[in-house]
N, C-alpha and C positions, 0 to 999 in steps of 0.2 A: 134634553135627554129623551129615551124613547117614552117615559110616562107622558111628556107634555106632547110630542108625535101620534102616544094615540088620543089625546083627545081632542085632534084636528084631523079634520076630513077635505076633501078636495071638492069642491063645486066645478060643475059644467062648465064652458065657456062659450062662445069666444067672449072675452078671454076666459080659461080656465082660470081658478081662485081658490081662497083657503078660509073654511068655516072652521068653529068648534061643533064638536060633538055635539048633540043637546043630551045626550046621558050622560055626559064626566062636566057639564055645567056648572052643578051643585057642588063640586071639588076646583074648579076652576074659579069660580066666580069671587069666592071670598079670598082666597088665595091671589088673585092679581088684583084685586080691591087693598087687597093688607099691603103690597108690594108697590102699587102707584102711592099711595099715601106716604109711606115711607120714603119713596123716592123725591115725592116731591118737598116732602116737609127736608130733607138733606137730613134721612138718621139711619141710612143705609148708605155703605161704603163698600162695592164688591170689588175685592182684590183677586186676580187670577195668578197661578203658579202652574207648575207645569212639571216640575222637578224636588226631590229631595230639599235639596242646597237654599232654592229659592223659599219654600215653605218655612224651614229651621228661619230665616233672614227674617221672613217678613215676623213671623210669631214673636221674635227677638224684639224686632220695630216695633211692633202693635203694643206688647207689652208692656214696655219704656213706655210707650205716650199715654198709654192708659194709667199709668201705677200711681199716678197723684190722686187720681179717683178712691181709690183705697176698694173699701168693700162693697162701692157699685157696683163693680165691676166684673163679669161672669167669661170665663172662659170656656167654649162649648166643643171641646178638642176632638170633635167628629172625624176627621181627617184618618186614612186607615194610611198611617204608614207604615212601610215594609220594615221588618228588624232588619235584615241585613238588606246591604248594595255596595254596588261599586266608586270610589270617588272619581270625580272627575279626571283627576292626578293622572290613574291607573287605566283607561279608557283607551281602547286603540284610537287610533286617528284614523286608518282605513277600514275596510273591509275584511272582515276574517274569511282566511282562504279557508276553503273544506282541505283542499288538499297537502296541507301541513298535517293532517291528521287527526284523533281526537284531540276533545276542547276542556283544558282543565280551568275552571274559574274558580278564582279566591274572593269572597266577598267578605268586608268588613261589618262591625257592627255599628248598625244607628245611632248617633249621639243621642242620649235619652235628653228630652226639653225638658221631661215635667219638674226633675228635679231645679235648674235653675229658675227655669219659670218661679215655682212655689217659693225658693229661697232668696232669690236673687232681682228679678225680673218685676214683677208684680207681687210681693211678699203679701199682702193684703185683701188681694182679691179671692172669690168664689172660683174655684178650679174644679172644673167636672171632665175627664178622663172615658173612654169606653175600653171595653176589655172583651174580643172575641175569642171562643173558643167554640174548638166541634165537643167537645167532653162534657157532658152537665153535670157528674163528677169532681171535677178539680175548677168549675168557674167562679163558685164563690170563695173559696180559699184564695185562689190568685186575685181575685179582685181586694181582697181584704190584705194581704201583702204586698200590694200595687199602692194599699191607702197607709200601708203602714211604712212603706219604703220612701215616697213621696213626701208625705203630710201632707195630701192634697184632701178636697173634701166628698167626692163624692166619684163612683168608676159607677158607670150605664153598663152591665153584663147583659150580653150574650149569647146565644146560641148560633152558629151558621145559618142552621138549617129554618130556624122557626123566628130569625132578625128581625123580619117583618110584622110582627104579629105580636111580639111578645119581649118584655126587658124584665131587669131586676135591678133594681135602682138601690145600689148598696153604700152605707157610710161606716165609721166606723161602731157606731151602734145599733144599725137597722138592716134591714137587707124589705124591699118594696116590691113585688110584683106588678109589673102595669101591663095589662094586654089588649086585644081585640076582641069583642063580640065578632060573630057570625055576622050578625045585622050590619056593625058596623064595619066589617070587610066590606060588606054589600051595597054599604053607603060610599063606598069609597074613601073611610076618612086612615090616617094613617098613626102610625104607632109613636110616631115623632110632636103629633098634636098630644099627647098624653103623657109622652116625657117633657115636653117643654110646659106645658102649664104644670105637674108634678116640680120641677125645678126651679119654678118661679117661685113658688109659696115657697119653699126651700133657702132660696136666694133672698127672698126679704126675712125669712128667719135668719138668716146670719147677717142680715145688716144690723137689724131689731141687738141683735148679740153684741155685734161690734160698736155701737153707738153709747 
């Protein structure tokens, strides 16, 4: 993506070639350190999707194979999918002419997973949920109706504007603040290092619970 783009620069040639920065180093370095080790030890499995349909499939698949696990097992449902789309069903086969006129489109609603997920799929597992909103207003109510409609255990809220920087890690008895220092903008470290170690200590309290 363009974060890892810019912390590559192009060297001179003949032939020209491709360095890292030496300023996105310090972000870089432990990050493909954590990544080879993973890779090689076989405890990373990257699945690509590209569509709706395929995503709902694999989450379904991942689930099932996971759910013997019981309360190992954390699902980390990052994934920003659209509430509505189109199915495939309904999809022209060609090219929409302009010249038919204007364009009326019906889009349906998203099958919601969390529900089967939580009741069905993985009954046992750690489920964590994100929940965007532009309003800071109405985001921890929706997050706390997201946990109550679910019975999932934990929604990452949001803001559009300030995602980057800042969450609110809410259950149904706590609501968390996690953000960034200045400094640590500056350092390059990211808001997703401080939700996931925040989630772990989280996640072994609910083993700790379930055992």
């Amino acid at each position: 993506g363009p974060a890892l783009l810019d912390a590559l620069c192009l060297t001179p040639g003949p032939p020209p070639g491709v360095a890292a920065d030496p300023a996105a180093l310090p972000a870089l370095l432990p990050a493909l350190r954590e990544y080879r080790r993973a890779t090689e030890a076989g405890t990373l499995l990257a699945i690509e999707f590209t569509g709706l349909s395929e995503y709902l499939a694999l989450l379904r698949a991942a689930a099932r194979a996971l759910a013997p696990f019981g309360s190992s097992v954390m699902f980390y449902l990052a994934a920003a999918v659209s509430d509505f789309y189109i199915p495939a069903s309904e999809m022209p086969e060609h090219k929409i002419q302009s010249s038919e006129g204007p364009l009326q489109i019906t889009m349906k609603m998203v099958p919601k997973m969390l529900s089967p997920l939580v009741k069905e799929w993985a009954p046992e597992a750690f489920v964590i949920s994100f929940k965007l909103e532009t309003d800071p207003l109405i985001l921890i109510d929706k997050s706390r109706q997201a946990l109550e409609k679910y019975r999932h255990q934990v929604v990452v809220a949001n803001i559009l504007e300030s995602r980057r920087t800042s969450v609110i890690i809410v259950t149904k008895d706590s609501q968390t603040p996690l953000s960034l220092s200045d400094e640590e903008i500056a350092q390059g470290m990211e808001i997703e290092e401080k939700i996931v170690s925040y989630l772990q200590g989280q996640h072994t309290a609910f083993i700790e619970k379930k055992a």
